[in-house]
C-alpha positions as CSV (number, residue, x, y, z in Angstrom):
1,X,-3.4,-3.8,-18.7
2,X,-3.4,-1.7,-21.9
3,X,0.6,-2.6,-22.3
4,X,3.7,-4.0,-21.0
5,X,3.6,-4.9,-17.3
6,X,6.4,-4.0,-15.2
7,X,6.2,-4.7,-11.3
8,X,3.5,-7.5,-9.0
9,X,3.6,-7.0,-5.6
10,X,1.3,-9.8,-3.5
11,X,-1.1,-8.1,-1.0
12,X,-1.8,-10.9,1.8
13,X,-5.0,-12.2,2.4
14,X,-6.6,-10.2,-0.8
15,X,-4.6,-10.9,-4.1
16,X,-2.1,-9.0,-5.6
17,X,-1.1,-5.7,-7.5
18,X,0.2,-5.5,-11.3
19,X,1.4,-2.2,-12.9
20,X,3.0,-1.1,-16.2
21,X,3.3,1.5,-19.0
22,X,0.3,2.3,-18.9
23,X,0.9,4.1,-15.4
24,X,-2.7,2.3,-13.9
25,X,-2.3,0.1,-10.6
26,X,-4.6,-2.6,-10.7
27,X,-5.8,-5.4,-7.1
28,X,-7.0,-8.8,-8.6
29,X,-8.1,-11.3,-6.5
30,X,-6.6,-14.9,-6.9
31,X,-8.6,-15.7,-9.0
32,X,-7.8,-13.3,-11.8
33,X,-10.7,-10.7,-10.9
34,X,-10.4,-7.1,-10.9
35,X,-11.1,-5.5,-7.5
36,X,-9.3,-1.8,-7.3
37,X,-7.7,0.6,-10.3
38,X,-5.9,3.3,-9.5
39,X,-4.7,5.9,-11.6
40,X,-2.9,9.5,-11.0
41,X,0.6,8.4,-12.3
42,X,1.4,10.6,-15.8
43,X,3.8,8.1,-16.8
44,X,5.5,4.7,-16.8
45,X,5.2,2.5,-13.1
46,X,8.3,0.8,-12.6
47,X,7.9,-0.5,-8.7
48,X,5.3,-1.3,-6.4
49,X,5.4,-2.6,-2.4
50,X,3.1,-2.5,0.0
51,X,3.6,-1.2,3.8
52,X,2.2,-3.1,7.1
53,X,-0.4,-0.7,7.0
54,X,-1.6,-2.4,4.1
55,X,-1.1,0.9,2.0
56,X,0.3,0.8,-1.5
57,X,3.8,2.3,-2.4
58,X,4.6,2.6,-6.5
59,X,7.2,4.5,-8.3
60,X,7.4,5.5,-11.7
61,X,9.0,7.3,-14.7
62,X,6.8,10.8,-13.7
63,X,9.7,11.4,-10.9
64,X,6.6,10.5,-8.3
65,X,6.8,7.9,-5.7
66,X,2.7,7.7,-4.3
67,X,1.1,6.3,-1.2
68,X,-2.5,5.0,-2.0
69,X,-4.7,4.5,0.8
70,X,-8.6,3.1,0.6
71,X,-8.4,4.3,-3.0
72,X,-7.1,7.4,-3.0
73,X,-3.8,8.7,-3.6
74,X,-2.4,10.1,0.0
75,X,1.1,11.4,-0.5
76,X,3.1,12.0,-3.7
77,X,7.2,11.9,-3.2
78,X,8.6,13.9,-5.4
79,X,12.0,13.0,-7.0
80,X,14.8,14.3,-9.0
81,X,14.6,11.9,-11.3
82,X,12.4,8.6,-12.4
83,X,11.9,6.3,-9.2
84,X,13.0,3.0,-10.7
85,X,12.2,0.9,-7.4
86,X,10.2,1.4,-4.4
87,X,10.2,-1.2,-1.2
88,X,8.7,-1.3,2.3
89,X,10.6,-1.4,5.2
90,X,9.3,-3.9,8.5
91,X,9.2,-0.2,10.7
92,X,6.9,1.5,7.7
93,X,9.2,3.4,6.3
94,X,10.3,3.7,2.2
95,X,13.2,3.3,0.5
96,X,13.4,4.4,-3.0
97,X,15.8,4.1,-6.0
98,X,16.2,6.6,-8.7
99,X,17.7,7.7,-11.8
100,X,20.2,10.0,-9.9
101,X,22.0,7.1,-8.5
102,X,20.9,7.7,-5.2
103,X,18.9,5.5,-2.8
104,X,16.8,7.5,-0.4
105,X,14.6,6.7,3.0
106,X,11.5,8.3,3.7
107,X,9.7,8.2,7.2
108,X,6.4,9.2,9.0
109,X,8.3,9.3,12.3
110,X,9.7,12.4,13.1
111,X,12.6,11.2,15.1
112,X,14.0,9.1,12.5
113,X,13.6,12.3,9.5
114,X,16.9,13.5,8.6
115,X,18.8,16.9,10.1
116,X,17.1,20.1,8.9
117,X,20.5,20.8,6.7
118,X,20.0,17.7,4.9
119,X,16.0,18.0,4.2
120,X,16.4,21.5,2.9
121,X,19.5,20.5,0.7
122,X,16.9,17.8,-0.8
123,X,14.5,20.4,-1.0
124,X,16.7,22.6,-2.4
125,X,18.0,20.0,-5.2
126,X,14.0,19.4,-6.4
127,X,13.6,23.2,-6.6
128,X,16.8,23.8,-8.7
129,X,16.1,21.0,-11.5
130,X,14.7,22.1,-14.2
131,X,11.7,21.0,-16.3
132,X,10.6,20.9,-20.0
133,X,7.4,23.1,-20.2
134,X,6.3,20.3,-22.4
135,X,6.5,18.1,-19.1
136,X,4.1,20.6,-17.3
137,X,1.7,21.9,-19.7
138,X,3.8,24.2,-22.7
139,X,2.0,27.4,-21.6
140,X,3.3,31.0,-22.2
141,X,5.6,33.1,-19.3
142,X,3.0,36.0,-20.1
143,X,0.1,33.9,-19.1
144,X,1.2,32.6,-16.0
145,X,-0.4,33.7,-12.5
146,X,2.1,34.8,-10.2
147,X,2.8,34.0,-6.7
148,X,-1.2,34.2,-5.5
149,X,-2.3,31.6,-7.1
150,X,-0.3,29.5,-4.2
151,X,-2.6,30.7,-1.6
152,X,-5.4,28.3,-2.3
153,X,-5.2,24.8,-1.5
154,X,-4.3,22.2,-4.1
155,X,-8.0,20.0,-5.2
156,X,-5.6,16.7,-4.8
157,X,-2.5,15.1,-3.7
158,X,0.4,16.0,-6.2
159,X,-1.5,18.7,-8.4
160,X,0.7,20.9,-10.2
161,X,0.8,24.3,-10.6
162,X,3.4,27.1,-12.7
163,X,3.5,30.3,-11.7
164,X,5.6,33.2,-12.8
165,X,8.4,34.7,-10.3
166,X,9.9,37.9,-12.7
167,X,11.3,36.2,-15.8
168,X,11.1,32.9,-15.3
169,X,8.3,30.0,-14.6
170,X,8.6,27.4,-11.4
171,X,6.6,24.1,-10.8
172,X,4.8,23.8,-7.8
173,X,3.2,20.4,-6.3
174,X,0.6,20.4,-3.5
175,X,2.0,18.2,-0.6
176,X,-1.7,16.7,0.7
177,X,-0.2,15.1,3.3
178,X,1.6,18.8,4.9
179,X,-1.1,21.0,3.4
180,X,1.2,23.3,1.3
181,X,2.5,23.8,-2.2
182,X,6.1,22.4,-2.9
183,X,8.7,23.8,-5.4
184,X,9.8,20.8,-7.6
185,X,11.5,22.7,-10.3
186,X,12.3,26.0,-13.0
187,X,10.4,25.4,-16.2
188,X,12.5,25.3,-19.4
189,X,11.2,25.4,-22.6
190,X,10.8,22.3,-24.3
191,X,13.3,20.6,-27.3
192,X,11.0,22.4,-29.8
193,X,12.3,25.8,-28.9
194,X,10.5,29.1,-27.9
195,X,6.7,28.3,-27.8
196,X,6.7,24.5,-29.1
197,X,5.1,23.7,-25.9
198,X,1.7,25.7,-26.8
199,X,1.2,25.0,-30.6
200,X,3.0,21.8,-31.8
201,X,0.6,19.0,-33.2
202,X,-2.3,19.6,-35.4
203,X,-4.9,20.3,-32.6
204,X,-5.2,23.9,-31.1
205,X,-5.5,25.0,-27.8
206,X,-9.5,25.0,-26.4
207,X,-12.1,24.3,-23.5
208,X,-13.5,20.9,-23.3
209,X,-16.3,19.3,-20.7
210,X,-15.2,23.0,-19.1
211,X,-11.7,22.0,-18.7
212,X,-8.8,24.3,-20.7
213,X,-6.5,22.0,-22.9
214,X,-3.4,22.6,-25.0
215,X,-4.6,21.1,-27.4
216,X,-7.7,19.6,-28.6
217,X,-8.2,16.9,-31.2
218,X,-10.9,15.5,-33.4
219,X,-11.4,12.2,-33.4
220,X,-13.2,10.5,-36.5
221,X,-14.5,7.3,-34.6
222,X,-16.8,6.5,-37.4
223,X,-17.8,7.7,-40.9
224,X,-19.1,11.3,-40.1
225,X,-18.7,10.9,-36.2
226,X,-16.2,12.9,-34.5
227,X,-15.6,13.2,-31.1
228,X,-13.8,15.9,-29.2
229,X,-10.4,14.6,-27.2
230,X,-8.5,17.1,-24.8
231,X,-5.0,16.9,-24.1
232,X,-2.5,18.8,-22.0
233,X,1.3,18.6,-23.1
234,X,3.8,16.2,-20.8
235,X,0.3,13.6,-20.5
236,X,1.3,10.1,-20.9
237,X,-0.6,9.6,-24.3
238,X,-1.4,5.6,-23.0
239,X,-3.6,7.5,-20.0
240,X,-5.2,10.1,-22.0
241,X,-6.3,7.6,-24.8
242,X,-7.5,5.4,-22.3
243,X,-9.8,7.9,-20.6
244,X,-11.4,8.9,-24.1
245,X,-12.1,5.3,-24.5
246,X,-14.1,4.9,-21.3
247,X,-15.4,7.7,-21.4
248,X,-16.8,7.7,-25.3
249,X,-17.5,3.4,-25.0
250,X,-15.4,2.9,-27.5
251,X,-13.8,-0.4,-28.1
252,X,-10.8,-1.1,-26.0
253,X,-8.8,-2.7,-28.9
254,X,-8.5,1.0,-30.2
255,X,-5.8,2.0,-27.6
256,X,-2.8,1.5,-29.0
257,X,-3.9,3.1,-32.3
258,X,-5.2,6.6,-30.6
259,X,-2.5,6.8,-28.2
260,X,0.2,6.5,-30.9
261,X,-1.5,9.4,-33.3
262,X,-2.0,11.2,-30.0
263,X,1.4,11.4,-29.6
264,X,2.4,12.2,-33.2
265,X,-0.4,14.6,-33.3
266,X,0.9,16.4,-30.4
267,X,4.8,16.7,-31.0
268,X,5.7,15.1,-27.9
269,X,8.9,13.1,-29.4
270,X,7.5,10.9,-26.6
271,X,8.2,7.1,-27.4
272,X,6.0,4.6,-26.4
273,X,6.4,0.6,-26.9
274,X,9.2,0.5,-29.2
275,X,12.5,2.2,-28.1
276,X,14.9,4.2,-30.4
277,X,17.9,6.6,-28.9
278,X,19.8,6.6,-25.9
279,X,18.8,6.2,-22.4
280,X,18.0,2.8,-21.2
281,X,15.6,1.0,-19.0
282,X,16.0,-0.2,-15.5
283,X,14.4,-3.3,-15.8
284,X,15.2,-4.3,-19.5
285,X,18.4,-1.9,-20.0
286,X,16.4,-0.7,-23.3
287,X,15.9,3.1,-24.0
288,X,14.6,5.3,-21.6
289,X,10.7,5.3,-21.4
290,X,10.1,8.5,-21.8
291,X,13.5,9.4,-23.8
292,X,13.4,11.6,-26.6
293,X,12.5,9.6,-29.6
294,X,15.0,9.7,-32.7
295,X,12.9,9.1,-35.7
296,X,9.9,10.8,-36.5
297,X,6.7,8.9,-36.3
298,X,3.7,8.6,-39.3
299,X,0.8,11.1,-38.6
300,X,-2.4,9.1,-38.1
301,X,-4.5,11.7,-40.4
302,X,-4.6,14.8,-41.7
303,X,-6.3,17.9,-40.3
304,X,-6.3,16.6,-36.4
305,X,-8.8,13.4,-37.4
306,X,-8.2,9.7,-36.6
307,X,-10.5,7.2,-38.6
308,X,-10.5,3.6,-37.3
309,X,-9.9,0.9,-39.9
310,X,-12.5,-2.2,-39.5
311,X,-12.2,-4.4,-36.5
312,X,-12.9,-8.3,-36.9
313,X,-16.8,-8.7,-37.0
314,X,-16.5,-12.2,-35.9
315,X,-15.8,-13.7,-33.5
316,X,-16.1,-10.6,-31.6
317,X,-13.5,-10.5,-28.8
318,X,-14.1,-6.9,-27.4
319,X,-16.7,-6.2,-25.2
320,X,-19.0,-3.3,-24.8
321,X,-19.8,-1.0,-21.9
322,X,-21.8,2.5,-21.3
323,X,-18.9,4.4,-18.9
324,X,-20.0,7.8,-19.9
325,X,-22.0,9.3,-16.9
326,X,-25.0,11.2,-17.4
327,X,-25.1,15.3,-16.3
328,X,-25.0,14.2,-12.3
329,X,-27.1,17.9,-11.8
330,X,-29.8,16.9,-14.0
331,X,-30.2,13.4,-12.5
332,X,-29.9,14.4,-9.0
333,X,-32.9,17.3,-9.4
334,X,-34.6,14.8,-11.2
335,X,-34.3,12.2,-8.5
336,X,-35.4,14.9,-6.0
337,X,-38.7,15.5,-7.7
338,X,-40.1,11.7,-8.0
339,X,-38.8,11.2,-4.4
340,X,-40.9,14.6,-3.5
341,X,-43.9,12.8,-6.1
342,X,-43.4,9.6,-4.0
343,X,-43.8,11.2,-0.9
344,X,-47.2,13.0,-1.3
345,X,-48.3,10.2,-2.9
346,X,-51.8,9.7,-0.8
347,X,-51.4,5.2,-1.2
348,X,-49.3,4.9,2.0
349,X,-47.2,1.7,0.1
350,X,-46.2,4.1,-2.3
351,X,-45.3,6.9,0.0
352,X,-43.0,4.5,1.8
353,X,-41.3,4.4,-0.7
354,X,-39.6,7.7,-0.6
355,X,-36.0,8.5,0.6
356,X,-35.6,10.0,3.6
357,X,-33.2,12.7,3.9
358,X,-30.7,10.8,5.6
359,X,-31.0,8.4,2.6
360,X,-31.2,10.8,0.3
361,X,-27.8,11.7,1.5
362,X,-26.3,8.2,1.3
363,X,-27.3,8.2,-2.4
364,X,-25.7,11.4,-3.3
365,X,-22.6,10.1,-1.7
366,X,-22.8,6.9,-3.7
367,X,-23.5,9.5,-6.9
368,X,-20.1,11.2,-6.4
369,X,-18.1,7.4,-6.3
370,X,-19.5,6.6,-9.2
371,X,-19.9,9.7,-10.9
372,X,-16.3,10.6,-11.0
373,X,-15.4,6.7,-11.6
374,X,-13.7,6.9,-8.6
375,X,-12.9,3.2,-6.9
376,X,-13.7,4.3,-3.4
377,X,-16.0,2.3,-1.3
378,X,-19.5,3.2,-1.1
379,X,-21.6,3.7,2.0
380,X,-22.9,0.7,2.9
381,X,-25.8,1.9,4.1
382,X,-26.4,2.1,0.1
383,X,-27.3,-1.5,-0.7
384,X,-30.2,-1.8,2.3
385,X,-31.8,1.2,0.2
386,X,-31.3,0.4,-3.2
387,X,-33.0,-3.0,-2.2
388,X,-35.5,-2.0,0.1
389,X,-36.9,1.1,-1.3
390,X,-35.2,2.2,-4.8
391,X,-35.7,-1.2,-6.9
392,X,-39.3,-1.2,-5.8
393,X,-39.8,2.5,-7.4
394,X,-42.7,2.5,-10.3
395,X,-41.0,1.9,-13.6
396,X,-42.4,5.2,-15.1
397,X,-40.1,6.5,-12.0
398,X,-36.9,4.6,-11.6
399,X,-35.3,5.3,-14.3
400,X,-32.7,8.0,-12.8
401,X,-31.9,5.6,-9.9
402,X,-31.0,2.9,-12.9
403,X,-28.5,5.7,-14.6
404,X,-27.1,5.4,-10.9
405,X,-26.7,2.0,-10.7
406,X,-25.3,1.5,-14.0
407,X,-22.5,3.2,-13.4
408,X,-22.3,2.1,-9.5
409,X,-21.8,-1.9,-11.0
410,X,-18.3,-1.0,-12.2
411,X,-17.3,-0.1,-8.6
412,X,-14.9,-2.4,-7.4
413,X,-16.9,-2.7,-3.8
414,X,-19.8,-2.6,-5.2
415,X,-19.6,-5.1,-7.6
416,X,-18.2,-7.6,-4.9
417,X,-21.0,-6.5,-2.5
418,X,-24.1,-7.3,-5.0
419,X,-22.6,-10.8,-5.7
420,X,-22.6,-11.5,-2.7
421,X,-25.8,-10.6,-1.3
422,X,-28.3,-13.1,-1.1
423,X,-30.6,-10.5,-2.6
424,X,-32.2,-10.4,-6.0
425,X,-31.0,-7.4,-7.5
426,X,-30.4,-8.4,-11.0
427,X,-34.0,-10.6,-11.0
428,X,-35.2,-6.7,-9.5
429,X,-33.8,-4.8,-12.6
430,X,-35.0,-7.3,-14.7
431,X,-38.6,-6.9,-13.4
432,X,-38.5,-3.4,-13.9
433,X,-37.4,-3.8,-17.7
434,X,-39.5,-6.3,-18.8
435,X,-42.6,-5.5,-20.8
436,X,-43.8,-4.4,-24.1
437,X,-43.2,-0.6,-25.5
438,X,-46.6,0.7,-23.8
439,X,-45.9,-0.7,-20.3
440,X,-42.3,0.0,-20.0
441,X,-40.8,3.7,-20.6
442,X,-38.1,4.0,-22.7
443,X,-36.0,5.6,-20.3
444,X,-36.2,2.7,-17.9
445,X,-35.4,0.3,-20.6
446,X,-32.9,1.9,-21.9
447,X,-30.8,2.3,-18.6
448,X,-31.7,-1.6,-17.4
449,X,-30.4,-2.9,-20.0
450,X,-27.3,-0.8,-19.9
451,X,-27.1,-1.6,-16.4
452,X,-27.0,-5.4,-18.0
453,X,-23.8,-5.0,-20.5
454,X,-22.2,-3.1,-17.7
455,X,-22.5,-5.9,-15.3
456,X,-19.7,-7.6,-17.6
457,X,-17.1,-5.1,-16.9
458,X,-15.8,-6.4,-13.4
459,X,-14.9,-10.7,-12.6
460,X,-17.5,-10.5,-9.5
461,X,-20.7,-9.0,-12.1
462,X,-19.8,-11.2,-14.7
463,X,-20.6,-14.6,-12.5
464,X,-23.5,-13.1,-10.7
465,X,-25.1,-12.2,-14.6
466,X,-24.1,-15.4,-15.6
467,X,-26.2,-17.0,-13.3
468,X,-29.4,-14.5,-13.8
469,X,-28.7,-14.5,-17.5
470,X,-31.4,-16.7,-18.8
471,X,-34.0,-14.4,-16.9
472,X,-31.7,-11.2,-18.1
473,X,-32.4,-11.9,-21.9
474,X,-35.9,-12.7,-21.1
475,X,-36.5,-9.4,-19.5
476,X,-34.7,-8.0,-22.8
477,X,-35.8,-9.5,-25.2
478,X,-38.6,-7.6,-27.5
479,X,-36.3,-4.5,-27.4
480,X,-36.5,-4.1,-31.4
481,X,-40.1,-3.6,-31.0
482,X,-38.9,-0.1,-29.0
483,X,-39.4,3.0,-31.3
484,X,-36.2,3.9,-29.7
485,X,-32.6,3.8,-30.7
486,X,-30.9,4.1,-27.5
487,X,-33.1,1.1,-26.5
488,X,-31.3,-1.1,-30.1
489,X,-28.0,0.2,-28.9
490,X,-28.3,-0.8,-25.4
491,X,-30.2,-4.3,-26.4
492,X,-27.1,-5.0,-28.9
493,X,-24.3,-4.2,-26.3
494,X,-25.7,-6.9,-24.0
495,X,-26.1,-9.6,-26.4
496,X,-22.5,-8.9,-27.8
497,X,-21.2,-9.2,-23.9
498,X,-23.0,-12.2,-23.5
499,X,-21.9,-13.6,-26.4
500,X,-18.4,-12.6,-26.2
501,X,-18.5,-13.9,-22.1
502,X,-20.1,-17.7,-23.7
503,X,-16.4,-17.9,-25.4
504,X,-14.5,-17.6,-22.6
505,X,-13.1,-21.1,-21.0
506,X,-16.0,-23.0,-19.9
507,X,-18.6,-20.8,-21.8
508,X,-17.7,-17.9,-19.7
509,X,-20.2,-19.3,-16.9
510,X,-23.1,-18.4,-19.6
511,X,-25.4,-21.3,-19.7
512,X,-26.4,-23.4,-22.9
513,X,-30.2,-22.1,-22.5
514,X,-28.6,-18.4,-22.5
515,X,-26.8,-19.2,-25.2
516,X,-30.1,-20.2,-27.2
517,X,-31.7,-17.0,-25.6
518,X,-29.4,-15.0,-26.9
519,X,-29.4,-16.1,-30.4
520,X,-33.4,-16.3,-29.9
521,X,-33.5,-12.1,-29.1
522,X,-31.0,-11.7,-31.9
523,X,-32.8,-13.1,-34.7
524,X,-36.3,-12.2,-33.3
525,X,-34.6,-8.4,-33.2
526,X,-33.1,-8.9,-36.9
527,X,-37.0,-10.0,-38.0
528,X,-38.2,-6.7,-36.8
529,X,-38.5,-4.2,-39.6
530,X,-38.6,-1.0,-37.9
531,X,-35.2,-2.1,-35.5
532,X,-33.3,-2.7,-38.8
533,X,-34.7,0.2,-41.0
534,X,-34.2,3.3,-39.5
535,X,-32.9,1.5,-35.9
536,X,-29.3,2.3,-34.3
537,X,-26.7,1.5,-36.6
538,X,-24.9,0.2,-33.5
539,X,-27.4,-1.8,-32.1
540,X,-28.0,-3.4,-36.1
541,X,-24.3,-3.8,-35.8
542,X,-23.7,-5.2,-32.4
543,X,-27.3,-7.7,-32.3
544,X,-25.4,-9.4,-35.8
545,X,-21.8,-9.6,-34.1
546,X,-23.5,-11.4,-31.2
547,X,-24.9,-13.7,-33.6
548,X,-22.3,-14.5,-35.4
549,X,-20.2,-15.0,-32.4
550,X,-22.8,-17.3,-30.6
551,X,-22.9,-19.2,-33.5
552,X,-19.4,-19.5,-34.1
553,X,-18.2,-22.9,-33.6
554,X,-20.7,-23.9,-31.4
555,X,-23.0,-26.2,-33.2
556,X,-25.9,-26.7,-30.9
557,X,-26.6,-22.5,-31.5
558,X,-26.0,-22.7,-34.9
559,X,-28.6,-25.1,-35.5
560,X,-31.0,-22.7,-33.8
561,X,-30.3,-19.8,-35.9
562,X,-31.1,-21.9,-39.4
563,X,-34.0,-22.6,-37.9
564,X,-35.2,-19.2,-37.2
565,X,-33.9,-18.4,-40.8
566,X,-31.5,-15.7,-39.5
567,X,-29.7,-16.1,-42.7
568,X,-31.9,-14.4,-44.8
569,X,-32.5,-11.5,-42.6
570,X,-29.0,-10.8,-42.3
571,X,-28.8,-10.9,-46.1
572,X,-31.9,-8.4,-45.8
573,X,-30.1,-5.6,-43.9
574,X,-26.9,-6.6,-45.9
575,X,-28.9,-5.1,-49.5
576,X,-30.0,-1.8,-47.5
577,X,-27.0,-1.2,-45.1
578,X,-23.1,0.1,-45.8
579,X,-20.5,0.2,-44.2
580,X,-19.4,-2.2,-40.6
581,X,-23.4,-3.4,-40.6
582,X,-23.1,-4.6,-44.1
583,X,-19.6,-5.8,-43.4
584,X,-21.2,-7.9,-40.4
585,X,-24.1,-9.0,-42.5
């Protein structure tokens, strides 16, 4: 978790759950592996139970009490107030307790549902509260839809809507679970006044990855990089700052500084960690989690841009991953025309290899799981093709169905399902990477070895890489000799996993002759004068972190790097570089 940690709840026969401030519901296994996230909360979880069904219940500071099933939220609760505590019942009901000092019941079973007098009352209360507009998006009266909007179905379980009735704005909430929108409350303006909603913050209202945000923010990640980060007005900061991480690899140990500037940036008065004014906390009797704060917080830079100060070099303790999906369109046309390729191919072994449309289907259903990082379970049909037909593709060909893959390893299900097949996936992927710059594609390379770092991400990948790795970095290794950058960045990723990995308790899993592999790739990659000279910055970067983390403390490696004279090259790239890479040097 990305901050403080609030309720467990055990789940027989699997693990348990953990959730926290930073509204994401994570399953471990026993053994402190990560086997389901689930996210759709905008704010603080307080509570968490689990029914006979097996479905999760949790309960959090968004006024929301949520029924997860497989995944995927299947009922959202809406409340007057925060939901403090959630708890199943032996029949499969819920109770619920929240801030309005009332305890409630809710039921499945129509015979035990409460007289029609008392539900509307209820439903009356949730309609009459009213709402910050900061809490629902800060848009103007004039440029809400009215009433029609409400005639098309919501796209999930507790989506919000405002429309305009006359003068004033109401909330609405799609109820998945009856098929209808919900009234949960009159829009007020926020404690800015008139219109602090729409324009507070130094980022402006814009379009971003064809989504409409109130405000938009630049984001200096590195000298002269900016990315773009959207942001609608009520967010919990923690979840939005979180997204951009995953979704720009950024290092995780940035969090706490984007989400804080995020929320100074955007006016929200929103505390989060420390406390200051009234309210108070259910668990801890502190403030209120999402009270108005009291003092006013430092900006994080001027003009809408956040510049990271330097990280530790080494050790490094942060891994690296490649989140970021691909344009799913693209990759699915493409995939379509070397399966078509395959199939007219006149050698019969190579036709065979083609999908048929049946499995052409599974895959595009796999696609949207991991496309949309969604931690649904995958057809399992998927795992017969991807090791029967799809690892066996030419490696001039394969290298959509490796974007796939990269991105389906940090599926829950998925991961658990390759390490435990008695199959040779990773030895597969490896094959299809390994080679010199005129036998293996860029492309191919490229999303192998991402497919590599990646495999670090979840507790199941990590021991099945752990034992491939030796063969891994083999397949790897030679990557400076690519023309490529993409190829550096990707090569320097996985050694920095690896090497952060070989630090864990017990070296991580990694084995000693990984270790020297590693370290081996690294300094062969630092000796290579077109990788370091006109190469990925992050790659350069990432391949001497790995280094110096392989080597720290650990004598046996260390030896092995003054004896391939990695000193000296580091000091080479130190004269000619700037910056983190000269830093690292």
């Amino acid at each position: 978790h990305t901050d403080c940690v609030r309720a467990l709840a055990l789940v027989s026969g699997i693990g348990f759950l953990s959730t926290g401030n930073d509204g994401v519901i994570i399953l471990w296994d026993l053994a402190g592996g990560q086997l389901l996230k689930l996210t759709g909360h905008d704010s603080f979880v307080y509570s968490l139970a689990v029914l006979p069904t097996g479905e999760i219940v949790s309960g959090s500071e968004d006024k929301m009490c949520k029924v997860w099933r497989d995944g995927k939220c299947v009922a959202s609760i809406a409340h007057a107030g925060s939901v403090w505590g959630v708890t199943a019942l032996p029949n499969g009901d819920i109770a619920t307790a929240c801030s309005d000092c009332v305890a409630r019941v809710f039921s499945r079973v129509p015979e035990r549902f409460a007289e029609a007098d008392t539900l509307q009352a209820y439903e009356g209360m949730l309609a009459s509260q009213t709402i910050s507009a900061q809490e629902v998006g800060g848009v103007k009266l004039a440029d809400l839809p009215g009433l029609e909007v409400l005639e098309q179905p919501g796209d999930k379980d507790g989506a919000t809507k405002i429309v305009r009735v006359d003068q004033k704005a109401f909330a609405y909430a799609w109820n998945g679970g009856e098929s209808k929108w919900e009234q949960i409350g009159t829009v007020v303006e926020g404690p800015g006044g008139p219109g602090a909603g729409a324009g507070g913050g130094s980022g402006g209202p814009g379009e971003l990855n064809g989504k409409q945000y109130d405000k938009v923010f630049d984001v200096e990640v590195e000298a002269g990089v900016t990315l773009k980060c959207g942001y609608n007005l009520g967010q919990n900061p923690y979840s939005v700052a979180q997204e951009f991480i995953w979704d720009n690899d950024l290092e995780q140990a940035h969090l706490d500084e984007i989400a804080r500037w995020i929320d100074t940036q955007a006016n929200q008065g929103v505390t989060l960690g420390e406390q200051a004014g009234g309210g108070y906390d259910p668990l801890t009797g502190a403030n209120n989690a999402m009270n108005e704060a009291g003092s006013s917080g430092q900006s994080g830079g001027a003009g809408g841009v956040i510049s990271f100060g330097s990280d530790q070099h080494i050790p490094k303790k942060i891994m690296t991953f490649f989140e970021t999906p691909g344009k799913r369109e693209a990759i699915e046309k493409k995939l379509g025309e070397l399966n078509e390729a395959l199939r007219t191919n006149p050698d019969g072994a190579v036709s065979a290899l083609a999908m048929t449309p049946e499995e052409l289907a599974v895959l595009k259903e796999t696609m949207t799981i991991a496309f949309s990082k969604d931690s649904a379970r995958p057809p399992q049909a998927v795992y017969a093709l991807i090791s029967d037909k799809l690892l066996n593709w030419p490696k001039a060909s394969v290298f959509p169905v490796l974007d796939v893959l990269r991105l389906l390893v940090l599926n829950p299900y998925a991961a658990k399902a390759f390490s435990a097949a008695t199959g040779n996936f990773l030895p597969a992927v490896a094959a299809l990477c390994q080679g010199a710059p005129d036998q293996v594609p860029p492309p191919t390379r490229i999303m192998a070895i991402r497919l590599f770092a990646n495999c670090f991400r979840n507790a199941d990948m990590r021991a099945l890489i752990a034992q491939h790795c030796a063969g891994v970095l083999a397949a790897a290794k030679g990557s400076g000799a690519f023309a490529n950058a993409q190829v550096h960045a990707a090569y320097g990723a996985l050694l920095l996993n690896v090497a952060v990995q070989s630090k864990g308790s017990s070296g991580g899993g990694i084995p000693a002759d990984a270790v020297v592999a590693a370290v081996n790739g690294a300094a062969e990659f630092l000796h290579t004068p077109s990788a370091v000279s006109g190469g990925s910055e992050d790659g350069i970067f990432w391949v001497m972190a790995a280094l110096g983390t392989l080597v720290h403390e650990n004598p046996s490696a260390h030896a092995v790097a003054v004896g391939l004279q990695v000193k000296g090259a580091a000091g080479g790239v130190a004269g000619a570089a700037q910056g983190k890479v000269r830093e690292c040097a």
